[in-house]
C-alpha positions in Angstrom: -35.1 -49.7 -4.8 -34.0 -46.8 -2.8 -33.4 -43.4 -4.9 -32.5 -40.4 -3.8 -33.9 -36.9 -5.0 -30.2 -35.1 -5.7 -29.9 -37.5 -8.6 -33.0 -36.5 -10.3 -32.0 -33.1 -9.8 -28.6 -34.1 -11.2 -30.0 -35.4 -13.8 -32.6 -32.5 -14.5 -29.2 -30.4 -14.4 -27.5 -32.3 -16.9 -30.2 -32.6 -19.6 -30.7 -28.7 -19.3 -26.8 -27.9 -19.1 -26.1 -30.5 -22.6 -29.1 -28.7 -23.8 -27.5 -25.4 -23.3 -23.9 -27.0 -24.5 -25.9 -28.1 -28.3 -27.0 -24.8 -28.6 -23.6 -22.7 -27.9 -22.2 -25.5 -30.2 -24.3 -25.4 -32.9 -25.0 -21.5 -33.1 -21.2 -19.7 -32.5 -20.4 -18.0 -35.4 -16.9 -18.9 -35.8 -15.8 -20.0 -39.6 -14.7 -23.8 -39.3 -11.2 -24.3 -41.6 -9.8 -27.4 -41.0 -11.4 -30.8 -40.7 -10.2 -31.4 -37.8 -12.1 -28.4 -36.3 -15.3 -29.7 -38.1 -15.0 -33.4 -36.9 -14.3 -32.2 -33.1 -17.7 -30.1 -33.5 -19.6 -33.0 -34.7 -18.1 -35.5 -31.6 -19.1 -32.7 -29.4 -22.4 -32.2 -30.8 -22.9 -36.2 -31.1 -22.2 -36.6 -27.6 -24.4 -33.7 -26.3 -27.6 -35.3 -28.1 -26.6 -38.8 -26.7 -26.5 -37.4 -23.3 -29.9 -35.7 -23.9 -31.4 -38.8 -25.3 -30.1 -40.4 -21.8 -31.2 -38.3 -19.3 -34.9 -38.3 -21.0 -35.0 -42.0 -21.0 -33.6 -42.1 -17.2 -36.6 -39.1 -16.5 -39.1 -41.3 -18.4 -38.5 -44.4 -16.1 -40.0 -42.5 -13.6 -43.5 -41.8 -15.3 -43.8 -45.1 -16.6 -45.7 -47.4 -14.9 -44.4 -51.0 -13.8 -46.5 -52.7 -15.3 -45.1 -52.0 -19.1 -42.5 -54.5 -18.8 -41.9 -53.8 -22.7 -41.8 -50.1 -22.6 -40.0 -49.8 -19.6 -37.4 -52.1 -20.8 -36.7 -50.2 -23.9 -36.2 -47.2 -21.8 -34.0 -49.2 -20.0 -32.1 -50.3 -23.1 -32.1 -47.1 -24.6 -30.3 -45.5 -21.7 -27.4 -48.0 -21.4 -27.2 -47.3 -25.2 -26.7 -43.9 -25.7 -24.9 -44.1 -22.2 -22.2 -46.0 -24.2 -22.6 -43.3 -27.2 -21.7 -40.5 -25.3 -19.1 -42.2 -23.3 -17.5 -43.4 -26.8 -17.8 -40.0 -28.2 -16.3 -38.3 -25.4 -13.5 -41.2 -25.8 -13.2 -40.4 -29.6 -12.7 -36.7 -28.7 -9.2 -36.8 -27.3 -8.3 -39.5 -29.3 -9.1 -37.8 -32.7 -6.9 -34.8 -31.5 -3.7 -36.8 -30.8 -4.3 -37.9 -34.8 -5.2 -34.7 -36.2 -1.6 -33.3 -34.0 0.4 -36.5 -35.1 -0.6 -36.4 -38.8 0.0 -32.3 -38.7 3.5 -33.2 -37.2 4.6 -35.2 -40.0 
């Protein structure tokens, strides 16, 4: 399989800049005073760890030799899965907010 460098480096990038985006998240010092505010900072945080938990599993394929079919299958699994986390948090996200404006609205 042919793989080029610039997505380990992309990747690399990523992990550090979610890593960076979970700790601005989790250490501004804002008070949080409506639920809505709390429940977009827990999607946002969600989704940060998810992509963390991806882009180690995507670096660990790399280390792991080919012949653990077991453990490099479970990487393999675990990527797709918290893939689909992060890409159904980051759905949730916008979706919440439309809620949180209609219920407001009414």
């Amino acid at each position: 399989m042919a793989y080029s460098i610039w997505h380990d480096y992309l990747n690399l990038a990523s992990f550090f800049a979610s890593v960076l985006g979970l700790y601005i998240l989790l250490y501004k010092k804002q008070a949080q005073s409506e639920d809505s505010d709390i429940a977009d900072e827990v999607l946002f945080s969600m989704a940060f760890a998810y992509w963390i938990v991806h882009c180690i599993a995507i670096g660990a394929q790399k280390w792991v030799s080919p012949d653990w079919a077991t453990c490099l299958l479970s990487l393999k699994w675990t990527a797709v899965i918290s893939y689909l986390l992060t890409f159904s948090c980051a759905l949730s996200l916008p979706l919440h907010r439309i809620a949180s404006t209609q219920q407001q609205a009414e």
